[in-house]
C-alpha positions in Angstrom: 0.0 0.0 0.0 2.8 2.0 1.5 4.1 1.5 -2.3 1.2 2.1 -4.5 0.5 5.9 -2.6 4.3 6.3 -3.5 4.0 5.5 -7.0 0.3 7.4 -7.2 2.5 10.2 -5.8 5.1 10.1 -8.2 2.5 10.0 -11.1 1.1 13.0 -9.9 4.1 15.1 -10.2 4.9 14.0 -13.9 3.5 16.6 -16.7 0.3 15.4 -17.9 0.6 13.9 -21.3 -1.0 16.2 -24.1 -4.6 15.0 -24.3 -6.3 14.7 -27.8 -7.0 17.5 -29.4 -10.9 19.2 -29.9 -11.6 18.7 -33.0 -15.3 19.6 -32.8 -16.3 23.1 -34.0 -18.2 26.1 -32.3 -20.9 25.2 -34.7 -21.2 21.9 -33.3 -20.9 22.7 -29.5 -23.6 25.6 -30.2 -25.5 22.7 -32.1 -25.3 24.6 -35.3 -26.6 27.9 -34.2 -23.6 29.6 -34.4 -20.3 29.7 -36.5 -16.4 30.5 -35.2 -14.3 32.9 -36.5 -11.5 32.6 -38.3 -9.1 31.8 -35.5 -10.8 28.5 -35.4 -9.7 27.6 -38.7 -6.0 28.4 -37.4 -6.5 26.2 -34.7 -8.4 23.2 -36.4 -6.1 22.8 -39.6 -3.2 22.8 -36.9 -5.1 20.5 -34.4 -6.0 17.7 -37.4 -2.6 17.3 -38.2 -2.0 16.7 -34.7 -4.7 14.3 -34.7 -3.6 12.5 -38.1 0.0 13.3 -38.9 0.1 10.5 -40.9 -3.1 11.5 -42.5 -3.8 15.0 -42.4 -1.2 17.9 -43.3 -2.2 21.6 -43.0 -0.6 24.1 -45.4 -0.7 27.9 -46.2 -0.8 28.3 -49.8 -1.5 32.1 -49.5 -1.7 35.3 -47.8 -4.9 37.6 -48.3 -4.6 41.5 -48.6 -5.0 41.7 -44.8 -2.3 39.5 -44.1 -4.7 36.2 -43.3 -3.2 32.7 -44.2 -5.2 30.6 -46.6 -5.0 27.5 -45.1 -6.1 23.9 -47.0 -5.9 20.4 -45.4 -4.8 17.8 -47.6 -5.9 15.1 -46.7 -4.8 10.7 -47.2 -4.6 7.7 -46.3 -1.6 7.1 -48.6 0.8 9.6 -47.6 0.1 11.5 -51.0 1.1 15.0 -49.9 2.2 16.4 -52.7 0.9 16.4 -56.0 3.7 14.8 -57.0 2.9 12.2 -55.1 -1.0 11.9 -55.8 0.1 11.4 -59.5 2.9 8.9 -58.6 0.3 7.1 -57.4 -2.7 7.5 -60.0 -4.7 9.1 -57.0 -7.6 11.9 -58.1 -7.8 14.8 -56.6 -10.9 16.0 -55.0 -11.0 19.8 -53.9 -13.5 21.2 -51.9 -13.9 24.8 -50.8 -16.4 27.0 -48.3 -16.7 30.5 -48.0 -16.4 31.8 -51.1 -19.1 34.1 -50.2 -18.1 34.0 -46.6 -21.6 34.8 -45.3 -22.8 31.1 -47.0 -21.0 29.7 -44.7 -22.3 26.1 -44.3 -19.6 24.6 -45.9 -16.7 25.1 -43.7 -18.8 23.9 -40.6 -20.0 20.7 -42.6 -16.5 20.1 -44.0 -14.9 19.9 -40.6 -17.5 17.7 -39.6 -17.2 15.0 -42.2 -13.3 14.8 -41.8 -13.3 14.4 -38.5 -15.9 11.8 -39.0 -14.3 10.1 -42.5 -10.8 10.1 -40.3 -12.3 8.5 -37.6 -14.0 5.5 -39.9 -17.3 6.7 -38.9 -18.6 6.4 -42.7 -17.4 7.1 -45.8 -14.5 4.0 -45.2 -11.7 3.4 -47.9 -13.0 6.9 -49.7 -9.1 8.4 -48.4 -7.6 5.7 -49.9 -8.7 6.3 -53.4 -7.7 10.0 -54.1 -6.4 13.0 -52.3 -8.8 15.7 -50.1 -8.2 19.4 -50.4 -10.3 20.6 -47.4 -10.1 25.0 -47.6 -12.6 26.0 -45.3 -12.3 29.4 -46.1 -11.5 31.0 -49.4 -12.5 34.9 -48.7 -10.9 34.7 -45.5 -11.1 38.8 -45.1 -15.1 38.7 -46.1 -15.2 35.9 -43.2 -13.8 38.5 -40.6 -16.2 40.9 -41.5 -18.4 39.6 -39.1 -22.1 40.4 -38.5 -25.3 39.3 -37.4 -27.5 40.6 -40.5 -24.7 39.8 -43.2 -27.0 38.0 -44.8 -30.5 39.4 -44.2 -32.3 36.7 -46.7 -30.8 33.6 -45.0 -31.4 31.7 -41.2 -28.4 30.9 -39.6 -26.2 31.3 -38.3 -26.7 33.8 -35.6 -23.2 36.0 -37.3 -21.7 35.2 -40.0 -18.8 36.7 -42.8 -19.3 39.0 -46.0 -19.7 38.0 -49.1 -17.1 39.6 -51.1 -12.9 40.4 -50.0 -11.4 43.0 -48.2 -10.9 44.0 -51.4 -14.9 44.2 -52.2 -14.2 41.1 -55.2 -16.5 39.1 -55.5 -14.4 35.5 -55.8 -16.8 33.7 -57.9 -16.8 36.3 -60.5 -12.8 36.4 -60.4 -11.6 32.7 -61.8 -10.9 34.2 -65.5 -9.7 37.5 -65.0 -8.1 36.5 -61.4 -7.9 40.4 -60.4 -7.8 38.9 -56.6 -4.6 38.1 -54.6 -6.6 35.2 -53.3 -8.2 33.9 -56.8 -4.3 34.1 -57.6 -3.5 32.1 -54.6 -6.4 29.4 -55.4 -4.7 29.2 -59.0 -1.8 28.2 -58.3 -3.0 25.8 -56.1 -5.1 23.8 -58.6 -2.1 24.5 -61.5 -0.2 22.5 -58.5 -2.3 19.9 -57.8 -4.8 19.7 -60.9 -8.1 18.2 -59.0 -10.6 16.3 -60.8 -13.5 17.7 -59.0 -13.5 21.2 -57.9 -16.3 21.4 -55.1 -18.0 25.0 -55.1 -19.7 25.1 -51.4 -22.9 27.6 -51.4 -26.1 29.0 -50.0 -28.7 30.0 -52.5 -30.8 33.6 -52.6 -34.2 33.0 -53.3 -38.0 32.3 -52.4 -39.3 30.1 -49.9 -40.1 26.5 -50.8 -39.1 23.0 -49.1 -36.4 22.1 -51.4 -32.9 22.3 -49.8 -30.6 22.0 -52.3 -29.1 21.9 -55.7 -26.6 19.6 -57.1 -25.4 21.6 -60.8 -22.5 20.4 -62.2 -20.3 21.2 -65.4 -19.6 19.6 -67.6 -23.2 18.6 -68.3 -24.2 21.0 -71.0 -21.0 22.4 -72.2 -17.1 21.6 -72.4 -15.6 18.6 -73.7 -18.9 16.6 -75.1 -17.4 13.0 -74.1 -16.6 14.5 -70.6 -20.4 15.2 -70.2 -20.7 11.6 -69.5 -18.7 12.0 -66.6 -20.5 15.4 -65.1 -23.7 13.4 -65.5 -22.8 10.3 -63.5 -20.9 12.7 -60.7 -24.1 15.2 -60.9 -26.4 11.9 -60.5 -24.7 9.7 -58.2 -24.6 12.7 -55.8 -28.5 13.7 -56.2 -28.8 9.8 -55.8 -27.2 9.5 -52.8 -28.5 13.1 -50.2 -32.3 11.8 -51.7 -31.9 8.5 -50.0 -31.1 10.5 -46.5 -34.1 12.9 -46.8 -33.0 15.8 -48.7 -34.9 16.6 -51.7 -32.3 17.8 -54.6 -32.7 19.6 -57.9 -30.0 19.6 -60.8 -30.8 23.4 -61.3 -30.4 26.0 -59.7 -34.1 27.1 -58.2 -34.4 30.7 -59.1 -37.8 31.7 -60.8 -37.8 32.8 -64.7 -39.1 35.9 -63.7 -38.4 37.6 -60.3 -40.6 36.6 -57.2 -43.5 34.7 -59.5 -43.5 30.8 -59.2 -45.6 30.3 -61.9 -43.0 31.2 -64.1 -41.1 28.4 -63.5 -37.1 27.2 -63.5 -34.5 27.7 -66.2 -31.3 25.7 -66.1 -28.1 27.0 -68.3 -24.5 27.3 -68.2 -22.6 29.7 -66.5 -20.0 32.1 -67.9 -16.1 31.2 -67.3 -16.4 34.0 -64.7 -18.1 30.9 -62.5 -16.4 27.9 -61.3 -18.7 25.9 -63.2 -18.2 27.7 -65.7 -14.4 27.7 -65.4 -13.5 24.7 -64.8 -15.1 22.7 -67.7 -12.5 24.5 -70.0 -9.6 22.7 -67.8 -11.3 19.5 -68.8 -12.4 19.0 -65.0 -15.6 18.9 -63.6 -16.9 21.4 -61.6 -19.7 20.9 -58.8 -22.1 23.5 -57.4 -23.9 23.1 -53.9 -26.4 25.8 -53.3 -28.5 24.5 -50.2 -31.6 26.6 -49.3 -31.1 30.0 -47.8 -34.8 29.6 -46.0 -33.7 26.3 -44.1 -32.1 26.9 -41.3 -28.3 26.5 -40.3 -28.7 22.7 -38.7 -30.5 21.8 -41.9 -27.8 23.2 -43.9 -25.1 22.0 -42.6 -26.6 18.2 -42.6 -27.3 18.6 -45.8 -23.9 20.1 -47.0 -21.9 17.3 -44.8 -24.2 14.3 -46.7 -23.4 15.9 -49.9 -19.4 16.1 -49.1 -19.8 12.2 -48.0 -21.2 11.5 -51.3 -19.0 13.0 -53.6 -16.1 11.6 -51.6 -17.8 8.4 -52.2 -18.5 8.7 -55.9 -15.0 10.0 -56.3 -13.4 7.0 -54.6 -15.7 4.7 -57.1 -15.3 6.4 -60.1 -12.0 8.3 -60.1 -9.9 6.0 -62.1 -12.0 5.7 -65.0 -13.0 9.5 -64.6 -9.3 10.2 -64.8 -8.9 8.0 -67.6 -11.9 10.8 -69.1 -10.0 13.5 -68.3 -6.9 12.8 -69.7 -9.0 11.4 -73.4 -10.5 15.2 -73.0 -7.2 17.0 -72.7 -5.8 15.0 -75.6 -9.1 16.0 -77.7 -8.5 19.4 -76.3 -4.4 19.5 -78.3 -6.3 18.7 -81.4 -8.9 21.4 -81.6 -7.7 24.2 -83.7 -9.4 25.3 -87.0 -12.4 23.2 -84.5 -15.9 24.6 -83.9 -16.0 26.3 -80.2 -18.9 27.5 -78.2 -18.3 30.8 -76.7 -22.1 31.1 -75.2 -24.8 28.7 -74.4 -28.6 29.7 -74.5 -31.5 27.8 -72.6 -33.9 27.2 -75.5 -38.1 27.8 -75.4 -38.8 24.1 -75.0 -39.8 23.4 -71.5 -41.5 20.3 -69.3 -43.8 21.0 -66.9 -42.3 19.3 -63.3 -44.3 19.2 -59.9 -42.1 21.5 -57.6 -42.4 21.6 -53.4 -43.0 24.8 -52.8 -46.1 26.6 -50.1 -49.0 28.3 -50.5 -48.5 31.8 -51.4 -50.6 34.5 -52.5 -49.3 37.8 -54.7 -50.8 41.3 -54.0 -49.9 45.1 -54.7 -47.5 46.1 -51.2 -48.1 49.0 -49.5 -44.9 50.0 -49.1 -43.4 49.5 -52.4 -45.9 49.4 -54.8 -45.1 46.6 -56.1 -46.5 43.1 -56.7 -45.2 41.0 -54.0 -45.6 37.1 -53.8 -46.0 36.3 -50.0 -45.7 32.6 -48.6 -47.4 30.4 -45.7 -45.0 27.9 -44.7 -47.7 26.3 -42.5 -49.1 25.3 -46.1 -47.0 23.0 -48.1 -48.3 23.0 -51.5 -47.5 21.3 -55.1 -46.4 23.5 -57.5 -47.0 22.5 -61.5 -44.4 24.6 -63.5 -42.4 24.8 -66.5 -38.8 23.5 -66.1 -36.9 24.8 -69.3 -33.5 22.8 -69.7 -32.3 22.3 -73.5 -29.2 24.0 -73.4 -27.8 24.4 -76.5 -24.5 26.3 -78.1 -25.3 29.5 -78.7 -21.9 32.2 -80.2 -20.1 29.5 -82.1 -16.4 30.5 -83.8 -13.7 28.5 -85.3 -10.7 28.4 -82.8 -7.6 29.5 -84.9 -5.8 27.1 -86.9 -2.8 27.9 -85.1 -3.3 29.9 -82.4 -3.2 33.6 -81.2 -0.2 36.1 -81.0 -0.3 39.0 -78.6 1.8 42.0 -79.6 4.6 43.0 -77.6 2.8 46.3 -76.4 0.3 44.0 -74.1 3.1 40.8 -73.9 3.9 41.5 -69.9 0.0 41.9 -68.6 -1.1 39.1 -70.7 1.4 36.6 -70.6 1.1 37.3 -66.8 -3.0 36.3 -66.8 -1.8 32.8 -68.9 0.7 31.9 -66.5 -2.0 32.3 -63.4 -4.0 29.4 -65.4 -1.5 27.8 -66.1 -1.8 28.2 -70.1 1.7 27.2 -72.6 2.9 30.3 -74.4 6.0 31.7 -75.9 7.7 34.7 -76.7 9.0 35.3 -80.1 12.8 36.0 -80.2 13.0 37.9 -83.6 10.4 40.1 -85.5 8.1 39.5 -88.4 7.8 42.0 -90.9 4.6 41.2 -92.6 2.9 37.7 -90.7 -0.6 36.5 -92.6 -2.9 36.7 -90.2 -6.5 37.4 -89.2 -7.5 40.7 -87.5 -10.5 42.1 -85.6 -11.9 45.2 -86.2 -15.0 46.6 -84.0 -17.5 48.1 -86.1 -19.0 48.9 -83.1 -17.6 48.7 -79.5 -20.0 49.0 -77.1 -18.9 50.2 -73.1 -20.8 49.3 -70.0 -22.5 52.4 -68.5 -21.4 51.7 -64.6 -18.6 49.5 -63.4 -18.6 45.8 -62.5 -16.0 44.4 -60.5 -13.4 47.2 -61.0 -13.6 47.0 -64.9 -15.7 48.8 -67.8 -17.1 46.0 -69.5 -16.3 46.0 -72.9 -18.4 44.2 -76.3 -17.9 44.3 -79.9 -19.8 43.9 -83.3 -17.5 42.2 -85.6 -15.7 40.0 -87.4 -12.5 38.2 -88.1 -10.7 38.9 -91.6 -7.4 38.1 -93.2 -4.5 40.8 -93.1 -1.0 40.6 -93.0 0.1 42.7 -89.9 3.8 43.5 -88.8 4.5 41.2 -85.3 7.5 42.8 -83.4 9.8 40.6 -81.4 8.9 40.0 -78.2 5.2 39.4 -78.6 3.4 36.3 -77.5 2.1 33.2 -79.2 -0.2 31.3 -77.5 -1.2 27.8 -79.9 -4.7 26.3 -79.5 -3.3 23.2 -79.5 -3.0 22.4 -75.6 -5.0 20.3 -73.0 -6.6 23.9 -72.0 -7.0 25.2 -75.0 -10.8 25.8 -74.9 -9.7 28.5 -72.1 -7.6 29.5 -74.4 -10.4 30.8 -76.6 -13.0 31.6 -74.0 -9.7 34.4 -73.2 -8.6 35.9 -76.2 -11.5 35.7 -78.3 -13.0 39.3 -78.3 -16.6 38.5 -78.4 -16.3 35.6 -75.4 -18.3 36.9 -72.4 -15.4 36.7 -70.2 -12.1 37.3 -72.5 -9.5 39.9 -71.1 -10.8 42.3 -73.8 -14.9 41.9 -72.3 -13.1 42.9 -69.1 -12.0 45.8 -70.3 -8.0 44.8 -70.3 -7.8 46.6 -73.7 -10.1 49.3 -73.5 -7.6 52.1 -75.0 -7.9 50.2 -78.2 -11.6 51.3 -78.2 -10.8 55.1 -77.4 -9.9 57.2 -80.0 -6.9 59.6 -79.0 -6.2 62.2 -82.1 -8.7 64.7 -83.6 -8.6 67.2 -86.3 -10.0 70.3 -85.9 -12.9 71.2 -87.7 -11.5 73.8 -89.5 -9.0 71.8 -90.7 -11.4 69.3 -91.5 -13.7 71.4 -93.5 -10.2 72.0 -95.5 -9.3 68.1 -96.0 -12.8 67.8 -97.0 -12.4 69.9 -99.8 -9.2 68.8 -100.6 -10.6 65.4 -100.8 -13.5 66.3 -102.8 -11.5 68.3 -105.6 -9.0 65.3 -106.0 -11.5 63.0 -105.6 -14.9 63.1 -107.6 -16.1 59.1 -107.0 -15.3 60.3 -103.4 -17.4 63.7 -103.4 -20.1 61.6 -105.3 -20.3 59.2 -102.4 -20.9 62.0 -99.7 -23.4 63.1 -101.6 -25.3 60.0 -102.3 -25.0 59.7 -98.2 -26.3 62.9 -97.4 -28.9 62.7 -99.8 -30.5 58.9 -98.3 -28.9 59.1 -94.8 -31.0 61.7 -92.9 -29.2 61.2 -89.6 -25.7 61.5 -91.5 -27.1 64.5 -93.0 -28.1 66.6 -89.9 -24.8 65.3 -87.8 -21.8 67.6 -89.0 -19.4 65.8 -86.6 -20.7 62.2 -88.5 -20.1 64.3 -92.1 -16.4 65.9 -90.9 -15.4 62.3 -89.8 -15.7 60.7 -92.9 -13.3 62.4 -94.7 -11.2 62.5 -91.5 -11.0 58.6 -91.8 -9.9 58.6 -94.8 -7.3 60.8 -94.2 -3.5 59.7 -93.6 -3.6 60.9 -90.2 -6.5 58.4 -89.3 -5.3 56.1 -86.9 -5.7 52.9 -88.2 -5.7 51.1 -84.7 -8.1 52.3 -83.7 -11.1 50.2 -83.0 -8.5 47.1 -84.1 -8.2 44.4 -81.1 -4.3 44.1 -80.6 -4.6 40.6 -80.7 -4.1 38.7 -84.1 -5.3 34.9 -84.9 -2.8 32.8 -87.0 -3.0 29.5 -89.5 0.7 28.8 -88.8 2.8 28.9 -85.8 5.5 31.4 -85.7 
């Protein structure tokens, strides 16, 4: 006895060994009321490798404008840390991010939660041995500081929450082409690094009120690589399969009336623009996958339903990866074959439509008193059936033929540029001597049309248009970017003028589109005449315009200008996209 209160003694006075880590979440100790701040992050990405070291490794893989870490858990059963390792081993990739609005927040809550529970063999077994997790909780880490209770007035839960857009007031899903944002920079390089199979967009939806909590949308489905679409269709189905069987009641679309606030007008599905990460990521050749879940449900529904939805696609990625990465890799090699192809810019959502039985409440739809305005109000004590048109025939819509050989960028616009390639990760070269006279095809606007107000720091930019043949002087030094490369449809969507998010619709070569000489119109009136005299087929055109234009006729600027342009001291730039499109490779 005498002994044992020795040793018990002796025990005492040793350190305590460190105990496990917490790895719940404030979420989960609140039960999902509330949401931690950013500090927990910190904490938890250090506290899982702690947990896991074999497992689980936490990395910085950039800083925000405030000076926050962006922090992503890889996650494996294999050891695969690196991408080098994932491909040693033939492993996909599966990346899945919260907080790209940082006030939608569900994501980051539910991810923690099924890791900890996936580690722990709780469900989900084996799926860590078939690819490599990126975990990033938070991607507008800055937004997710900006913490408030009525961030996000239209949604329940949690009681505060982040911002939607950065420090920087960018809006990160409207940033993956142009990439304006340190942190879309960051997330980049990151996917150029590892190159996932399945990026995983985390969301909560605007919207009415209705007893549907969530969509699954995923690309490719309508648009990219058409064999691929196979693949977005099983991933897009398997998931939607899989969250029905455990209560949740899923759409593939994304449930946003076809006309504001009336139900009766029904759903229309589409694709988004490359500005999207559905959009975006189909013109890698990976597949991208939405999860809105319903702003009206509140936060414990939300994150159940965002945790199920993360089980399942780890699930259907651990089944299917090999042969989707088999898919992948046929796309890219399609992809190096598709110059002089047919690409699709834009996709439209045709009139044809199905009428679907939707879960929505009885609602009624009267004048308001305070706005004026009809305004459709909803009785959630009163499920109801809703019959309405579902229109979801997507179809190309702006087709071009990509060039036969690829694009060259002039040496004037080489540095900003070749700088937006290398952030996606897109083969170019500089030229190391000058052509004189290259045959090539040039764009000129006949009319360029700016954006009245800003959006997302630029003036949007679109022109009326064509391509035609011209042989144009290249100097050295300038840029040429072939077709012919696994990413070569973002190639196109990029340096094709009229592509709803290329550099030049963002406004990245707006002086091209502003004219910078004038002559004055004295010295006008002078060339005019000058023109006239030495020119009668030309004097007999100005009259024959004046005489059946009546608008050209009554605007003296519009009559001075048309001898100024074909003056020598027109400059012939202008309105001419710098960018040229060549048949042969320099």
């Amino acid at each position: 006895m005498i002994r044992s209160a020795l040793l018990l003694s002796l025990l005492a006075a040793l350190p305590l060994a460190h105990a496990a880590p917490d790895l719940t979440t404030v979420s989960e100790r609140s039960g999902f009321q509330a949401t931690g701040r950013y500090d927990e992050v910190i904490k938890l990405c250090a506290d899982f490798q702690k947990a896991y070291p074999k497992r689980v490794k936490c990395t910085e893989f950039g800083r925000t404008p405030e000076g926050r870490p962006m922090l992503a858990l890889v996650v494996s059963n294999t050891g695969a840390f690196t991408p080098q390792a994932a491909k040693k081993q033939g492993l996909p990739v599966t990346l899945i991010q919260g907080g790209i609005h940082a006030g939608e927040i569900d994501g980051k809550d539910a991810g923690f939660l099924a890791l900890r529970e996936t580690l722990d063999g709780k469900l989900a077994k084996g799926v860590l041995d078939k690819q490599v997790l990126l975990f990033i909780p938070v991607f507008n880490v800055d937004g997710h500081e900006r913490f408030g209770k009525w961030n996000r007035p239209n949604q329940r839960g949690p009681v505060e929450m982040g911002w939607r857009t950065t420090a920087q007031n960018f809006n990160l899903n409207r940033d993956y082409v142009k990439a304006d944002s340190p942190e879309m920079g960051a997330m980049l390089k990151l996917v150029n690094a590892w190159d996932p199979l399945t990026y995983v967009d985390l969301h909560v939806t605007d919207g009415a009120k209705f007893q549907h909590d969530v969509s699954i949308q995923v690309e490719p489905v309508y648009a990219g690589d058409p064999e691929l679409r196979k693949a977005g269709l099983a991933l897009r189905s398997g998931v939607i399969a899989d969250i029905a069987k455990q209560g949740s009641t899923p759409q593939s679309y994304y449930m946003s009336f076809a006309k504001t606030d009336d139900p009766q007008s029904g759903f229309v599905d589409s694709v988004s623009d490359p500005r999207f990460s559905t959009g975006y990521f189909p013109l890698r050749n990976r597949m991208a996958l939405l999860v809105e879940t319903h702003s009206w449900k509140d936060y414990p529904t939300r994150v159940r339903v965002t945790h199920n939805t993360v089980v399942s696609i780890l699930e259907q990625v651990a089944k299917n990866g090999k042969d989707w990465l088999a898919a992948v890799a046929a796309a890219d090699a399609r992809a190096s074959r598709l110059a002089g192809a047919p690409v699709a810019l834009t996709y439209r959502t045709t009139e044809n439509s199905r009428m679907v039985d939707f879960q929505g409440y009885a609602y009624t739809r009267t004048e308001s008193e305070v706005s004026g305005i009809l305004m459709t109000r909803y009785d959630e004590s009163k499920p109801q059936v809703w019959r309405v048109p579902l229109r979801e025939e997507v179809v190309p819509d702006r087709v071009i033929a990509a060039p036969r050989a690829g694009y060259i960028v002039p040496a004037a616009h080489a540095d900003l540029v070749a700088g937006k390639l290398a952030l996606h990760g897109i083969a170019f070269r500089r030229l190391d001597r000058a052509i004189p006279k290259l045959d090539a095809e040039t764009f000129r606007a006949d009319k360029a049309n700016f954006s009245a107000t800003s959006f997302e720091s630029h003036q949007r930019l679109s022109l009326e248009g064509a391509w035609k043949a011209e042989a144009r002087a290249v100097a050295k030094g300038s840029l040429f970017v072939p077709v012919n490369q696994p990413k070569a449809r973002l190639v196109v969507a990029m340096l094709e003028p009229q592509a709803p998010d290329s550099l030049l619709a963002w406004g990245f070569f707006n002086n091209a589109y502003e004219r910078k000489e004038y002559m004055e119109e004295y010295v006008a009136e002078e060339v005019a005449r000058e023109q006239m005299a030495a020119d009668p087929a030309l004097a007999a055109e100005f009259k024959r315009r004046v005489d059946t234009d009546p608008a050209f006729a009554k605007n003296p600027h519009a009559r001075l200008e048309f001898f100024a342009r074909r003056h020598a001291s027109w400059d012939e730039r202008f309105n001419l996209y710098p960018v040229l499109r060549t048949a042969t490779a320099p």
